[in-house]
C-alpha positions in Angstrom: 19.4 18.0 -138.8 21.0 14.6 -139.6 19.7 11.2 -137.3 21.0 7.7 -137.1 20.1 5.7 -139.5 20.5 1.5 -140.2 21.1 0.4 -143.8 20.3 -2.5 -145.3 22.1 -4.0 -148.3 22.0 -6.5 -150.3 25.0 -7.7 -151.3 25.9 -10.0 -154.2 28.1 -12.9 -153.1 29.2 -16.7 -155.4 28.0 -19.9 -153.2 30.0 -22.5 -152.4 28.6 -24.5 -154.5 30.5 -26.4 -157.3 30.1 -28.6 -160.4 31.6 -32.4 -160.6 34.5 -31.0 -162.4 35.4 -29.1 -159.4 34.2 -25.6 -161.4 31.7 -23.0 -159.7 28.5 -23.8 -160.5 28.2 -19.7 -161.6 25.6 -19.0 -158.8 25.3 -16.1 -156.4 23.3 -15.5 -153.9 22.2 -12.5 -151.8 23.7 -11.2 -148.5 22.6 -9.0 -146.0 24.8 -6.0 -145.0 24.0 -3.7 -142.3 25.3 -0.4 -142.1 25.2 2.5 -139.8 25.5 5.9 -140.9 24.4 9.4 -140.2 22.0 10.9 -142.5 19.5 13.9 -143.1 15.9 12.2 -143.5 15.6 13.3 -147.3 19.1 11.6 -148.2 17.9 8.4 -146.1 14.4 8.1 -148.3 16.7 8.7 -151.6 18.8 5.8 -150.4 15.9 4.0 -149.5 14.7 3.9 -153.5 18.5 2.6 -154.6 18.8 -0.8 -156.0 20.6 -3.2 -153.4 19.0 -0.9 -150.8 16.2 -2.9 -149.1 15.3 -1.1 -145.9 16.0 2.1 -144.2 15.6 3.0 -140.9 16.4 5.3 -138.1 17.5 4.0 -135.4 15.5 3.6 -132.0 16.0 3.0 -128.3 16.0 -0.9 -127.7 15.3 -1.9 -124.1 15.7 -4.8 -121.9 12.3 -7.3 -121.4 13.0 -7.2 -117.9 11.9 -9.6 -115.6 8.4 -9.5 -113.9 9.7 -11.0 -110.9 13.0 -11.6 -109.3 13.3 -14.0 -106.5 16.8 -13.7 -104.2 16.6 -16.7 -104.0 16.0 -20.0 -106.1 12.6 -21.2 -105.5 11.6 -25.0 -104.6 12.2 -27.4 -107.5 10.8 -31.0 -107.4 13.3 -33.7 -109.1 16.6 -32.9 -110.3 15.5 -30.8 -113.4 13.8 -27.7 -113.5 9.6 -27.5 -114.1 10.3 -25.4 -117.1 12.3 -28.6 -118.4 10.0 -31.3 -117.5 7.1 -29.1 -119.1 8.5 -29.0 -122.3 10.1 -32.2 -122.2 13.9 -31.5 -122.5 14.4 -34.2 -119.7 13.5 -36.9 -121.4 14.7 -36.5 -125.1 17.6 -38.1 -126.5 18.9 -35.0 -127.4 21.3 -32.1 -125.9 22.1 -29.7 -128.4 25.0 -31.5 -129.2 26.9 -29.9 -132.7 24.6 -26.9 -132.2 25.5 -23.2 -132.4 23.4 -21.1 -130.2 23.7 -16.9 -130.1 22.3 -15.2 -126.9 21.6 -11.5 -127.7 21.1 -9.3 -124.3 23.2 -8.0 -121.9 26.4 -10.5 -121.8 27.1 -13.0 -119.6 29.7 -13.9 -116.5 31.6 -16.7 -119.2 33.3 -17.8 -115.4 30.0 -18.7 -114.0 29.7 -23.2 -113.1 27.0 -23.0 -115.6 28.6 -22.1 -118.6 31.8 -24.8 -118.0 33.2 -26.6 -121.2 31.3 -23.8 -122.8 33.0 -22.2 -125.9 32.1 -18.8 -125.3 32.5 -16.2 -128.5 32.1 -12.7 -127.2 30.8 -9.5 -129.0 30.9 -6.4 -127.1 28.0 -3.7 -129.7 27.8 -1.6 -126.3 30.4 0.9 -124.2 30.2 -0.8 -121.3 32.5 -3.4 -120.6 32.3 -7.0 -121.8 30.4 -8.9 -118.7 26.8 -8.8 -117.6 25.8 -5.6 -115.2 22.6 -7.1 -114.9 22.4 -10.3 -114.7 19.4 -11.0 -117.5 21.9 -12.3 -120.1 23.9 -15.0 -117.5 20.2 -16.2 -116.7 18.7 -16.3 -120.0 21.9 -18.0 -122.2 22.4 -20.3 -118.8 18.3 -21.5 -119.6 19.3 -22.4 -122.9 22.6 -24.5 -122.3 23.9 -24.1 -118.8 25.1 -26.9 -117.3 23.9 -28.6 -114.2 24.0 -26.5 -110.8 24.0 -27.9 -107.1 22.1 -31.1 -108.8 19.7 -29.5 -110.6 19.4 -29.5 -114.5 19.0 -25.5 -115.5 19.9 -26.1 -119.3 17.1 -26.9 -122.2 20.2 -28.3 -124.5 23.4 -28.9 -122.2 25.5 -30.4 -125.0 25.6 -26.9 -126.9 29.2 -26.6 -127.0 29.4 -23.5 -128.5 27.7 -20.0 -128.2 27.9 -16.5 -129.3 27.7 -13.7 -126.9 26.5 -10.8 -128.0 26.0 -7.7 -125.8 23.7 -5.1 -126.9 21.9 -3.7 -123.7 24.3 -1.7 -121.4 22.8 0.1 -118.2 20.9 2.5 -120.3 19.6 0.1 -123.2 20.8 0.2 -127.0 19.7 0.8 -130.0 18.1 -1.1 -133.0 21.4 -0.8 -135.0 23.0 -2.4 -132.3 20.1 -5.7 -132.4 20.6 -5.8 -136.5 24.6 -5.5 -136.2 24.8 -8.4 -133.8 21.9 -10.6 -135.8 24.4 -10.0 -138.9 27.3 -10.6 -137.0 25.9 -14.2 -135.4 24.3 -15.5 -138.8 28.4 -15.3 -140.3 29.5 -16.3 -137.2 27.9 -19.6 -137.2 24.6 -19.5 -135.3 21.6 -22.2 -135.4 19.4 -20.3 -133.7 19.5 -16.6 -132.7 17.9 -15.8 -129.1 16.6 -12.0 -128.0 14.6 -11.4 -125.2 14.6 -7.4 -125.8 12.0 -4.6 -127.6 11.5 -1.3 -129.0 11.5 1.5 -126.4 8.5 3.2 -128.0 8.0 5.7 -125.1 11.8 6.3 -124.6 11.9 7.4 -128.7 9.1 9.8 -128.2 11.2 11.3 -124.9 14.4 11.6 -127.0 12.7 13.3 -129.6 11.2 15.7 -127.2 14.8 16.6 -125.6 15.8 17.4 -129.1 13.0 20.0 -129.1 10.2 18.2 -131.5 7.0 19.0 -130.0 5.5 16.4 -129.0 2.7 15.2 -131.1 5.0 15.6 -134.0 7.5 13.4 -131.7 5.1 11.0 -131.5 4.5 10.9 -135.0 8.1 10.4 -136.1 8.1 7.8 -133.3 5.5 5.8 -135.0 7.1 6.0 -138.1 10.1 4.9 -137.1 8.3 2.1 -135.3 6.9 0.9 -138.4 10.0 1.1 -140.5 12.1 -0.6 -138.0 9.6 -3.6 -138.0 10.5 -3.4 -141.8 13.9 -3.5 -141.4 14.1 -6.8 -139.2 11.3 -8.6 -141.1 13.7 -7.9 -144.5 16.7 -9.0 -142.4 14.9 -12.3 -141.6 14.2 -12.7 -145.0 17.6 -12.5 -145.7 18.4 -14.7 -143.2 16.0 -17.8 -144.5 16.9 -17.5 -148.1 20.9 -18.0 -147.2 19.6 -20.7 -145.5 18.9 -22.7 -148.6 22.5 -22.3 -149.5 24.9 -21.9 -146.7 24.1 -23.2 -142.7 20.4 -22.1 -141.5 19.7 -19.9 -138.7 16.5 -19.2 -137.1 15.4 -16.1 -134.7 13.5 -16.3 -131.5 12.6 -13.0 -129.7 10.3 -12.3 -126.5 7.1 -11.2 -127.1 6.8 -8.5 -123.9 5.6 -8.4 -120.5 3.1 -5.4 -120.8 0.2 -7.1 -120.6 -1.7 -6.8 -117.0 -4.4 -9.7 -116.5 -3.8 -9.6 -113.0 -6.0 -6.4 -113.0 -8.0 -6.8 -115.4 -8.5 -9.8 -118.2 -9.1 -6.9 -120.6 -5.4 -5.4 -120.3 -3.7 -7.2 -122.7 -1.0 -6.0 -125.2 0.1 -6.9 -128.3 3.8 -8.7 -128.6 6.5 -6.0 -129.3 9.0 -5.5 -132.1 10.8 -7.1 -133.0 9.3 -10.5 -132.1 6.0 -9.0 -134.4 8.4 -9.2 -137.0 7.8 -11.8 -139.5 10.5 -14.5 -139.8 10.7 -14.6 -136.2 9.4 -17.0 -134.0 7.7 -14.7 -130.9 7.4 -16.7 -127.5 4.7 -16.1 -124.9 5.0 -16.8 -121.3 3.3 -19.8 -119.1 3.6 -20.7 -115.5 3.3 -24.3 -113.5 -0.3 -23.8 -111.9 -0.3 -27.7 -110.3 -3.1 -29.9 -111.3 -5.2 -26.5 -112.8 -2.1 -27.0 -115.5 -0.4 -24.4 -117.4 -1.9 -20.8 -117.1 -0.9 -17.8 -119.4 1.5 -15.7 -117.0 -0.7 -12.0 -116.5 2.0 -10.1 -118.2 2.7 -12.4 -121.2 2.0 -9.8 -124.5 -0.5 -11.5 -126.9 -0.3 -13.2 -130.7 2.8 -15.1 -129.9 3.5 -18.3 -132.0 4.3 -20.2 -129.2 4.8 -20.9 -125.6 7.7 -21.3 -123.6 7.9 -21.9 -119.2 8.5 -18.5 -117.8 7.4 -18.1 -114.9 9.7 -19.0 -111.5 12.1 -20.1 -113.6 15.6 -21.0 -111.7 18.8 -20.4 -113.7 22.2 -18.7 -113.1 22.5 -15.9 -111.7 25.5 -13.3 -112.2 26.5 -13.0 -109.1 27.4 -17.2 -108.4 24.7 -19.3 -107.6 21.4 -19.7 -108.5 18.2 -17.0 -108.7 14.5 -17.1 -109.9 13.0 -14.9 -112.7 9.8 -14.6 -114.1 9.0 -13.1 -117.4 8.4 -13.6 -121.4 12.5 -13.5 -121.4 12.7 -16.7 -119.3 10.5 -18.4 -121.6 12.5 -16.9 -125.0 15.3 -19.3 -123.9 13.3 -22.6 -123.2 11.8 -22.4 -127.2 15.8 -21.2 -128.4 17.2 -24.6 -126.1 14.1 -26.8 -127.5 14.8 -25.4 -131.0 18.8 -26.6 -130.7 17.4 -30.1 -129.8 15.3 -30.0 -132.5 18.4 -28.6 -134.6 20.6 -31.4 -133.5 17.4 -34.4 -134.6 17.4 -32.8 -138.4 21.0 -32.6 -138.2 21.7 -36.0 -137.5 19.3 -37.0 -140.6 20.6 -35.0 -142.8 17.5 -32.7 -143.0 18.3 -29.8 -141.0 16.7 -26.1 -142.8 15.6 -23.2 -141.3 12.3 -23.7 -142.9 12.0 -27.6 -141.8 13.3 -26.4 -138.3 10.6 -23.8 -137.7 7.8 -26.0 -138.7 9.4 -28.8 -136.0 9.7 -26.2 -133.2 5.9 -24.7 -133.9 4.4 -27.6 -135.2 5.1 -29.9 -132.4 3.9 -27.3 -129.7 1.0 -28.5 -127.6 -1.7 -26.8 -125.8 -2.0 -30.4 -123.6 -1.7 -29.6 -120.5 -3.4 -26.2 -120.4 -5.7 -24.5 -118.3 -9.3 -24.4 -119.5 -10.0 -21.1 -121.0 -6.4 -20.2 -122.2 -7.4 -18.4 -125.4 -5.1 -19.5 -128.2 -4.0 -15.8 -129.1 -2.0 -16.0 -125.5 0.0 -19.3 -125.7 0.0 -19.2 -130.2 0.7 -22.8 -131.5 1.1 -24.2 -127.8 4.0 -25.2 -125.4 7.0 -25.9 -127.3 8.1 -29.8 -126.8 11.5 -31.6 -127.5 11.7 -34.1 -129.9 11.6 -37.7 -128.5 13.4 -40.2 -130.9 
């Protein structure tokens, strides 16, 4: 029986680098390529050995972080920003994004919608549904990042993104991890500073699929965990990729949710760990806080654990599909503020000349702050702290 698998390669490329006499400097540096293909599993772990091969995997069910909470309605703001804005301080830097190339992965966006206007808007379609958002998750999420103001209120972390990538890769009944590595590939060469996903493995929804196909199911389960692991694999090698490019050509970093399984509100002992593939290292997993007055910022109950930082997320007002305005809660609401804080940051080492993936990660984690918070948030909720825009 053959399966799906995802490929990665590693493909030998010269850099654009040259010599005072206008000759290549001879230097080449390494590429990702990611293919699809349909293999049997002992031809996929013979490919796995070759050379330029560094990761196989098969592919799995991705699914949508879905909101926690959806209000019809946008809920009471104070001031003419947003409390997700004020808390991490996009209101009052100098900075918008400005010269910054952001790249929403989820489930499209309405490019039509107020919010997105003087936007240019690069659209990638990795699913068979059609090219707009069904849901409404990917309008909200890419309008938190960069959406412009709506009715008087500032929705947008970075409004002076002029530029962003669209790529769709949850239709109505999910996607698939080829789809999530396709687009990551496809936004790095497209031009993206930072890469946005608020989306997971659908660990359950493998073990199902493999059951339909007749595995029995503690074998299912098995093959499920193994493909878990080599999926995790396969995006942590991709991000590798995706850093050491970035000492050569323009740097990209990637930002993923970290999951809303966790259930505090029942019990402080129902916690789960962040999801693939924001586990994946060389990407910066976000965790969930919500605006809890003068008590300060509290962990939201179903923000997933051992995050690296914090990001607003819950009642957070933003587009929504449909026209208007609408109010979301969930680890995907606070995915966007870090991605719009990380463009502000993007746009400060850009301006100095110092702009790196490497230097841009340590700005967007080491700046966090756990000022603010509740007493008793436990650093494993919240990581390194709210994220915070730079200042000056």
């Amino acid at each position: 029986m053959t399966r799906k698998y995802i490929i990665l390669r590693s493909v030998m490329e010269p850099t654009a680098r040259t010599r005072g006499n206008g000759g290549s400097d001879g230097h080449s540096i390494s590429r990702p390529e990611v293919d699809v293909g349909e293999l049997q599993p002992r031809i996929a772990a013979s490919l796995a050995q070759k050379k330029f091969v560094k990761a196989v995997a098969p592919v799995v069910p991705m699914k949508l972080i879905a909101p926690f909470a959806v209000a019809p309605s946008a809920a009471a703001q104070t001031g003419s920003a947003t409390w997700g804005i004020q808390a991490v301080r996009a209101d009052t830097s100098p900075f918008t994004g400005a010269g910054i190339v952001v790249a929403v992965l989820d489930t499209g966006i309405i490019p039509s919608h107020p919010a997105f206007a003087g936007v240019e808007i690069v659209r990638k379609n990795f699913t068979e549904a059609g090219d707009d958002d069904e849901h409404g998750h990917g309008t909200h999420c890419a309008a938190t990042i960069f959406g412009r103001e709506i009715e008087g209120l500032r929705i947008g972390v970075a409004p002076g993104v002029k530029k962003a990538l669209i790529g769709k890769v949850l239709g109505e009944g999910g996607g698939g991890s080829d789809r999530v590595a396709q687009a990551i590939q496809w936004a790095v060469s497209s031009g993206a500073h930072v890469i946005s996903m608020s989306l997971g493995i659908d660990f359950p929804g493998y073990v199902k699929s493999l059951e339909t196909e007749g595995v029995p199911t503690e074998l299912a389960t098995s093959m499920a965990l193994e493909g878990y692991r080599a999926n995790i694999l396969l995006f942590e090698r991709l991000a590798a990729f995706i850093a050491a490019q970035g000492a050569f050509m323009q740097p990209a970093i990637l930002i993923a949710a970290a999951g809303n399984e966790s259930r505090r509100d029942l019990s402080p002992d129902f916690e789960v760990a962040a999801s693939p593939p924001s586990v994946a290292d060389g990407f910066v997993s976000v965790a969930a806080v919500g605006n809890n007055g003068h008590q300060g910022f509290t962990v939201a109950p179903f923000s997933n654990v051992g995050a690296r930082v914090a990001g607003p997320g819950v009642d957070i007002v933003s587009a929504r599909h449909t026209g208007g305005l609408v109010s979301m809660s969930g680890t995907s609401m606070a995915t966007p503020h870090v991605a719009g804080v990380a463009a502000l940051w993007a746009q400060q080492l850009s301006n100095s000349d110092q702009l790196s993936g490497q230097l841009l990660v340590d700005r967007l984690i080491g700046t966090a702050t756990t000022t603010g918070m509740s007493p008793g948030v436990d650093a494993g909720d919240t990581g390194a702290g709210l994220v915070q825009a730079p200042q000056g």
